[in-house]
C-alpha positions as CSV (number, residue, x, y, z in Angstrom):
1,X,16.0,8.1,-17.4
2,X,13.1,8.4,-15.4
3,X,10.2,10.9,-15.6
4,X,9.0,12.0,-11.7
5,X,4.9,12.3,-11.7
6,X,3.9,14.0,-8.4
7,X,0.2,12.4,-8.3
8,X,-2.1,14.5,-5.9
9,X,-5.3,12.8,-4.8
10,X,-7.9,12.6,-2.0
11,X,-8.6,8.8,-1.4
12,X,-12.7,10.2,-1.0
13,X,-12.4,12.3,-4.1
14,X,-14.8,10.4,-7.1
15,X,-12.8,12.1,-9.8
16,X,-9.8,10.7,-8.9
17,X,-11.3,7.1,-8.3
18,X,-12.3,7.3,-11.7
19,X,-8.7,8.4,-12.6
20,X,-7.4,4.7,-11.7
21,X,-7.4,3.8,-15.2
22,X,-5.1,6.6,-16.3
23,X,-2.7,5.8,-13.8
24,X,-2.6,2.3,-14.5
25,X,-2.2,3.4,-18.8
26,X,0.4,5.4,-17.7
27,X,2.0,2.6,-15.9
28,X,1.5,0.4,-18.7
29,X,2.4,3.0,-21.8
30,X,5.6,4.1,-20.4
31,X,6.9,1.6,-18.1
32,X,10.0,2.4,-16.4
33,X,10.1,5.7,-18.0
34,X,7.8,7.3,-15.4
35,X,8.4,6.8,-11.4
36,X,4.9,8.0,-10.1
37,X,5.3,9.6,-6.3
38,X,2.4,9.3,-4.8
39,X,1.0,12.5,-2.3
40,X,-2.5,12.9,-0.9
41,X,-4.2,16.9,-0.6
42,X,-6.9,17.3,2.0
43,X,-10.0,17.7,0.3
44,X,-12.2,15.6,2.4
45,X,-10.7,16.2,5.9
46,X,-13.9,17.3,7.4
47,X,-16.4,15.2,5.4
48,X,-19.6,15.6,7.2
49,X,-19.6,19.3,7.9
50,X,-18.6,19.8,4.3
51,X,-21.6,17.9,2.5
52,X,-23.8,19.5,5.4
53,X,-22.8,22.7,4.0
54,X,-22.3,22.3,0.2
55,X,-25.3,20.0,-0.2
56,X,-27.6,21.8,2.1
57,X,-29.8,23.0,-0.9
58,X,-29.5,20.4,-2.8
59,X,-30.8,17.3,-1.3
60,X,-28.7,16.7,1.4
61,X,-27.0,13.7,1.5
62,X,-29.5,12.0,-1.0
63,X,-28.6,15.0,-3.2
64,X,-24.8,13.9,-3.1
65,X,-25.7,10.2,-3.5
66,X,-27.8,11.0,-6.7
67,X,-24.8,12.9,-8.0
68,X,-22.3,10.4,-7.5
69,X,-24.6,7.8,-9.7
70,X,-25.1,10.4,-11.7
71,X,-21.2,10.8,-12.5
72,X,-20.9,7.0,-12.1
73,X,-22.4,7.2,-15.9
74,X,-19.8,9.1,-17.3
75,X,-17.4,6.6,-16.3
76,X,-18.6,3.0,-15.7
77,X,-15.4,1.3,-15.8
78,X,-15.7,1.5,-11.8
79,X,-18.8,0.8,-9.3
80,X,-20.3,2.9,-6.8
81,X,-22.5,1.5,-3.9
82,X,-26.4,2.1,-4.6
83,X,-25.9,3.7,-0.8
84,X,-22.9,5.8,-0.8
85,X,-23.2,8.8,1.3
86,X,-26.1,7.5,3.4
87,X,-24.6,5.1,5.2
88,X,-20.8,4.1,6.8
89,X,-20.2,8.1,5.8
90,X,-16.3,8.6,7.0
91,X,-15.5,11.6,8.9
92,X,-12.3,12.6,7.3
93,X,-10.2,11.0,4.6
94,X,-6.9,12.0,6.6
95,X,-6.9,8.8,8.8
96,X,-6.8,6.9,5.6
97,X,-3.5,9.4,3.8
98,X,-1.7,8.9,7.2
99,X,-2.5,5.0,7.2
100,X,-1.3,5.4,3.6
101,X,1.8,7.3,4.3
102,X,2.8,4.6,7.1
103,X,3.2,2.0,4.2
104,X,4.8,4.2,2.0
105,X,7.7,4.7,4.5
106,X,7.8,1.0,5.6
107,X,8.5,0.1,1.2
108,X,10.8,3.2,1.2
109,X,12.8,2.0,4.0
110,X,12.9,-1.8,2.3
111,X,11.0,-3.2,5.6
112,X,7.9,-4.5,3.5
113,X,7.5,-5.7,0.0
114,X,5.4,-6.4,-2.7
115,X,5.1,-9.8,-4.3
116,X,3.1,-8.2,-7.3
117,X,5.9,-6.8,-10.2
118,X,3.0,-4.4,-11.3
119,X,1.7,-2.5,-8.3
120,X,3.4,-1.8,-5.1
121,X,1.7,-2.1,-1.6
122,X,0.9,1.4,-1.6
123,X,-0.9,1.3,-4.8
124,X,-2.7,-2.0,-3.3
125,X,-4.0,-0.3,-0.1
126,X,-4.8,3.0,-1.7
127,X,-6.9,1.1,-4.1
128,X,-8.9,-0.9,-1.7
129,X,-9.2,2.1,0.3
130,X,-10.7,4.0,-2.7
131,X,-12.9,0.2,-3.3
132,X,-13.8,0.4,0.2
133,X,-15.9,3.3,0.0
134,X,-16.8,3.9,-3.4
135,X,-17.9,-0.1,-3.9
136,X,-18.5,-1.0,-0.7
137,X,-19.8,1.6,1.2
138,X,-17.2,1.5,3.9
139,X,-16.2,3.5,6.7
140,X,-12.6,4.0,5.7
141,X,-12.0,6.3,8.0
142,X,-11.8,3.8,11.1
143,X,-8.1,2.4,12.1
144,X,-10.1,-1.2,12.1
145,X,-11.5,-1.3,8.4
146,X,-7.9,0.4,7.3
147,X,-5.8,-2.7,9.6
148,X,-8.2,-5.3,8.0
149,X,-7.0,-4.0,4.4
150,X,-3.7,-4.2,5.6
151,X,-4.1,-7.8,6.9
152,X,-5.5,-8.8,3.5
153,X,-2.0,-7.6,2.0
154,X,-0.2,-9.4,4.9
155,X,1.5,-6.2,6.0
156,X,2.9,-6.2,9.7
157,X,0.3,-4.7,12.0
158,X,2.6,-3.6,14.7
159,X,5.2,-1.7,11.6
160,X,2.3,0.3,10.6
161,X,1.1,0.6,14.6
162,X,4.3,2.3,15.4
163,X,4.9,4.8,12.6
164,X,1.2,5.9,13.5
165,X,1.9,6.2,17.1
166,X,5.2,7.6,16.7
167,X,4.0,10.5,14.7
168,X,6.5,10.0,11.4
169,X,3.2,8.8,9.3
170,X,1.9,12.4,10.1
171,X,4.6,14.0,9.5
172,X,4.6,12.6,6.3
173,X,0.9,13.3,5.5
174,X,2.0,17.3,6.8
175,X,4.9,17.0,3.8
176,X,2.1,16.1,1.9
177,X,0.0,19.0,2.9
178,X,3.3,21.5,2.4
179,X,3.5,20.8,-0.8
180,X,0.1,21.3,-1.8
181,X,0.7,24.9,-0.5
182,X,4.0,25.3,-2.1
183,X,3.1,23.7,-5.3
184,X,-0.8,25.7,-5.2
185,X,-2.5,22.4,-5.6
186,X,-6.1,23.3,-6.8
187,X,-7.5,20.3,-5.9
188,X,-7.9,16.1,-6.6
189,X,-6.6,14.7,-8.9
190,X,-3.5,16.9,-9.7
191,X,-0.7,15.3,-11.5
192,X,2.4,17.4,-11.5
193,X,5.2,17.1,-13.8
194,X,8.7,19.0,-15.0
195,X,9.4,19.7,-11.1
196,X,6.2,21.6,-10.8
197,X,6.2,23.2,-13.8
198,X,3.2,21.7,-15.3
199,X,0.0,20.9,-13.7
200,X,-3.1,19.0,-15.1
201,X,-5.6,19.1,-12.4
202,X,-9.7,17.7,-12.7
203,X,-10.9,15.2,-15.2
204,X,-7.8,15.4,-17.4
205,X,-8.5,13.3,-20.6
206,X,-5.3,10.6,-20.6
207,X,-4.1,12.0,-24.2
208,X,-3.6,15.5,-22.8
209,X,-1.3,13.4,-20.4
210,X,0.2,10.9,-22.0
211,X,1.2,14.0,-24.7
212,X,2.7,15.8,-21.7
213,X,4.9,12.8,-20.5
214,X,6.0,12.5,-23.9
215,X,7.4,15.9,-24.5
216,X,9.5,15.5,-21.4
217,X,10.9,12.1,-22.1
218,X,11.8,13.5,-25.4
219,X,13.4,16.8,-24.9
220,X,15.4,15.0,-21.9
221,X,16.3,12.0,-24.4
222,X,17.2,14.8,-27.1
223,X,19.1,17.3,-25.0
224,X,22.1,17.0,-27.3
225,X,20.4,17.9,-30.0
226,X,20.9,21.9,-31.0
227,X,17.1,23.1,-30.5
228,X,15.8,26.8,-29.8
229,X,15.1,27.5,-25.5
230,X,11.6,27.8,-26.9
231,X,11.6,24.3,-28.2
């Protein structure tokens, strides 16, 4: 059997940049057990007026770029530009989830493929997205950095071109953004397990996780077995 992980994330959210190596344990630890589904929630879809507003007292945009350095040392498995947040700042991360949503239906619909067993071409993009600005200091929020990622991958421009300018990539990103409602998403990273039932939202350690995940594969595994409701 396999368990369904509803991952939420904003691709401009540091907490879940840092949360790549949970993702990739749980990838690792349980294998086929766990399909992860990837969704994005719109924390950062007006970047600039939020900072302006929640950093107004508190150094500005030099106040936010302290703080990510600052966080950077609780987790330095993962690098973060000496300049992030003062330069290349991206106006909103949704360009990026509906970029992201385009190559999720083009795998889904078997019109592009991944040559690596491990990640598919949506993990791929989503984490050079997520490299683009936290290491690089990137504008991801411009169609051209997002196509040049896509070119590295050697993903069809034109596939990606039309589900953008058709409107189905933004009506998947809207799903996306339904859900969050429906499911009252708190914020990035949210994983979301036992078809909603359980949520672990923020800087979840991976053992409160992984203990999760392995609950559910064994009650489903054991659902012979005679065991109290409460179980």
């Amino acid at each position: 059997m396999s368990l369904v992980i509803d991952y939420y994330s904003d691709v401009l959210c540091i907490w879940a940049y840092s949360a790549k190596i949970k993702i990739d344990e749980i990838k690792k630890e349980f294998s086929h057990q766990v399909n992860i589904n990837y969704r994005y929630t719109p924390l950062f879809v007006d970047m600039h007026s939020m900072l302006e507003k929640n950093w107004a007292d508190k150094g500005g945009l030099q106040g936010y770029n302290n703080m990510m350095h600052k966080l950077n040392g609780m987790f330095p498995y993962v690098e973060i530009h000496p300049e992030i947040g003062l330069k290349n700042l991206p106006h909103s991360s949704a360009s990026s989830h509906q970029f992201l949503k385009a190559i999720d239906l083009l795998e889904q619909r078997g019109e592009i493929q991944s040559d690596d067993t491990e990640n598919s071409l949506l993990e791929q993009l989503d984490w050079l997205i997520r490299l683009g600005y936290f290491r690089d200091a990137q504008d991801v929020a411009k169609q051209s950095i997002l196509l040049s990622y896509a070119e590295q991958l050697k993903i069809p421009l034109t596939a990606i071109e039309l589900l953008l300018n058709n409107g189905e990539a933004m009506a998947a990103l809207a799903s996306c953004t339904t859900d969050n409602k429906q499911k009252l998403i708190e914020g990035s990273p949210s994983f979301v397990l036992n078809e909603g039932r359980q949520k672990l939202y923020g800087n979840i350690g991976y053992n409160v996780i992984a203990a999760n995940i392995r609950v559910l594969l064994d009650n489903e595994n054991n659902k012979s077995e005679d065991k109290p409701a409460w179980y």
